[in-house]
N, C-alpha and C positions, 0 to 999 in steps of 0.2 A: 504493500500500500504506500502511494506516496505520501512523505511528506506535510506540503502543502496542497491541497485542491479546491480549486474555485468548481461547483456544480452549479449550472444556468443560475449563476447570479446575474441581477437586475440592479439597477441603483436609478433614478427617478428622483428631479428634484422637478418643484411645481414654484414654479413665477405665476402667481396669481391664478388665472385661466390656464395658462400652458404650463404643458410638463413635457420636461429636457431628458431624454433618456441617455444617459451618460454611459451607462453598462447594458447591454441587452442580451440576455443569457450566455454573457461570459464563461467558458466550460477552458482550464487547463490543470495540470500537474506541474509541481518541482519537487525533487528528491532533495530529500537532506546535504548540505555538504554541496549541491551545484552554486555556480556564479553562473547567474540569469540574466543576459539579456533583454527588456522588452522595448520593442521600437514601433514605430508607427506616427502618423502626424499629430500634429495638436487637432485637440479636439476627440482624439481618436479613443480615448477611455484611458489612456497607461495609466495617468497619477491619479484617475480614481480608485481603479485598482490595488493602488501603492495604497493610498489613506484607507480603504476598508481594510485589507491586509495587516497593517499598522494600528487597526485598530480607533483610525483618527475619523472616520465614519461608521456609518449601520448602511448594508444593505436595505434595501426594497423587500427580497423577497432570496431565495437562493439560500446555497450552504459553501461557509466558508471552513473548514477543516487545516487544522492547525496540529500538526502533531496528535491524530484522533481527536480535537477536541472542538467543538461548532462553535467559533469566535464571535458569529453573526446571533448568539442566543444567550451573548455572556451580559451582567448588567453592568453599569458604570462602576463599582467601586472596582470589580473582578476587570472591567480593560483597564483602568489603570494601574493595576497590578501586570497583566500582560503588556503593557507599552513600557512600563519600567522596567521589569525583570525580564523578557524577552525578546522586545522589538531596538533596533538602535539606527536612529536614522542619520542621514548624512542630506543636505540640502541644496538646492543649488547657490543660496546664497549666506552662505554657513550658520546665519544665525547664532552667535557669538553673544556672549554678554559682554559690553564695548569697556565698562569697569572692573573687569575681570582680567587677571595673567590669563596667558595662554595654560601654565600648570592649572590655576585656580578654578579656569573653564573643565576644564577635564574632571577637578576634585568634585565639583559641584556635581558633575552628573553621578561619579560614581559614589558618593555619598549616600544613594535611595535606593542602591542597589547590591542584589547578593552576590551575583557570580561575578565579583571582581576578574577580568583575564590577569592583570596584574598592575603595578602601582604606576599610578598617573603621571608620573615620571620616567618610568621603565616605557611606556607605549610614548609617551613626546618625542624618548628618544629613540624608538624602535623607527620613527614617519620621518626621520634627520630634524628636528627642533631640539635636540640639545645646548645649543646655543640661544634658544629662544622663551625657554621655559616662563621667563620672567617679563616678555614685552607683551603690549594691552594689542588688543587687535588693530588698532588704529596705525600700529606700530611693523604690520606685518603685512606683506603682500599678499596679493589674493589667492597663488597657490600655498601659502603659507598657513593664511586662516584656515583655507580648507582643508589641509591636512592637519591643522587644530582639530575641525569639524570633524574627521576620522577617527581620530587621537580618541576622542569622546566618546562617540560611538563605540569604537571595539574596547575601549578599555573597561565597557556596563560585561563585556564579553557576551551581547546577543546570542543568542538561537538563530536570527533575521536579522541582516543588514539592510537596510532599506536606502537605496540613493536615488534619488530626481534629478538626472540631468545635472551631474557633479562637474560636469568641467563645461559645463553651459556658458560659466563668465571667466573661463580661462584660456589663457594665450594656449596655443599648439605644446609647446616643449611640455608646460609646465601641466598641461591636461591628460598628455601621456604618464607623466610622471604619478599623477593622481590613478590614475587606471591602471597602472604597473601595479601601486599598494595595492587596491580593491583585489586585483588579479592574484597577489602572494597570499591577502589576506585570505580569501575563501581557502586557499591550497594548505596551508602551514596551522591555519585552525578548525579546519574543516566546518568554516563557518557556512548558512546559506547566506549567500548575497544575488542582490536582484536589483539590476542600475536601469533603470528607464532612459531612453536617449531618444531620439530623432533621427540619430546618424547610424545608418545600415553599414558603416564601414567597419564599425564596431564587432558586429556580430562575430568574424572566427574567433574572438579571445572567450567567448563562451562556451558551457556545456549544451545551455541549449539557450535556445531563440523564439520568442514569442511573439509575433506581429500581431499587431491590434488595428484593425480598421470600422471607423463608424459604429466603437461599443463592443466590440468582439473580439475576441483572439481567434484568429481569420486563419493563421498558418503557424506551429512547430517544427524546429527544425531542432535535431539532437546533431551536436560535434561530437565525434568519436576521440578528436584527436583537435583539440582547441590549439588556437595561436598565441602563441606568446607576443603581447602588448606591443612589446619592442619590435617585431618584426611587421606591425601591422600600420599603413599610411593612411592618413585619410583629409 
């Protein structure tokens, strides 16, 4: 059994008279342990997908299956306990506390949670911030924040990494660079990670591939034999 599985999930928001069907019986799998993939245009369902997954919405209607367990029937205190102790997200625009160190940002998340991976200093210096520990984001480039943003996330040590379009406001070099970690991280902690992009160039650094058109994951495609970041252009 996998995993994660989405079964004909729906998600439906209503402006007034109309109603925006954002998911429309959504149906896929991810195994434990993959880096996932999903690409498709805007508009096309990815980050809604991302936010019910993550816990940061409710479906319509459908079953979301989380390690056997139906996330779409859990109540509020119980996600908040799942968005703390098992989801870690990574953002396109890091969201950073701007009076916080770069250390202090990292403390703070893993302060409300159990599965420490390891100490908030040991992961700064794992993403190359050891020189950085101590400057305010104001103080840090943007592939630099974001690899704060990482820092954060795997140091809760998720179950689910969850990224939106991470190097969306990053130069080339420094977006590969970000994708490189993402890429070591699933392999060396056998974490699942699942990066939403736009950019289909993406795809071989994946186990597998999820295209979403108009509410749907339209097409799967499993890499037997995924590409290393480094050797991929785009």
């Amino acid at each position: 059994m996998a995993y994660i599985e989405f079964r004909d999930v729906i998600k439906e928001y209503k402006m007034g008279e109309v109603t925006i069907t954002a998911l429309d019986k959504t149906n896929f799998e991810i195994n434990k342990g993959e880096l996932v993939v999903i690409v498709g245009p805007s508009g096309a369902g990815k980050t809604t997908a991302l936010n019910l997954l993550g816990g940061m919405d409710k479906a319509s209607s459908g079953t979301i299956l989380v390690d056997n367990k139906d996330i779409t029937k859990l109540k509020n205190k119980e996600l908040i306990k799942y968005r703390r102790e098992d989801i870690g997200f990574v953002f396109q625009f890091y969201n950073l506390v701007p009076n916080l160190t770069a250390l202090e940002n990292v403390e703070l998340a893993v302060q409300v949670c159990k599965r420490k991976a390891s100490s908030p200093k040991n992961v700064l210096k794992k993403v190359g911030l050891k020189d950085r520990l101590n400057n305010f984001p104001s103080q840090l480039s943007g592939g630099e924040q974001q690899r704060v943003a990482i820092a954060r996330a795997i140091a809760k040590n998720p179950k689910i990494l969850l990224c939106d379009e991470p190097t969306g406001a990053l130069d080339y070099n420094t977006g590969k660079q970000i994708l490189k970690l993402l890429q070591d991280t699933a392999r060396s902690l056998c974490m699942t990670v699942i990066i939403i992009t736009h950019n289909k160039a993406l795809a071989p650094m994946a186990d597998k591939v999820i295209s979403f058109k108009n509410g749907k994951s339209e097409q799967i495609t499993i890499n037997e034999n995924p590409t290393s970041i480094e050797e991929i252009d785009w």
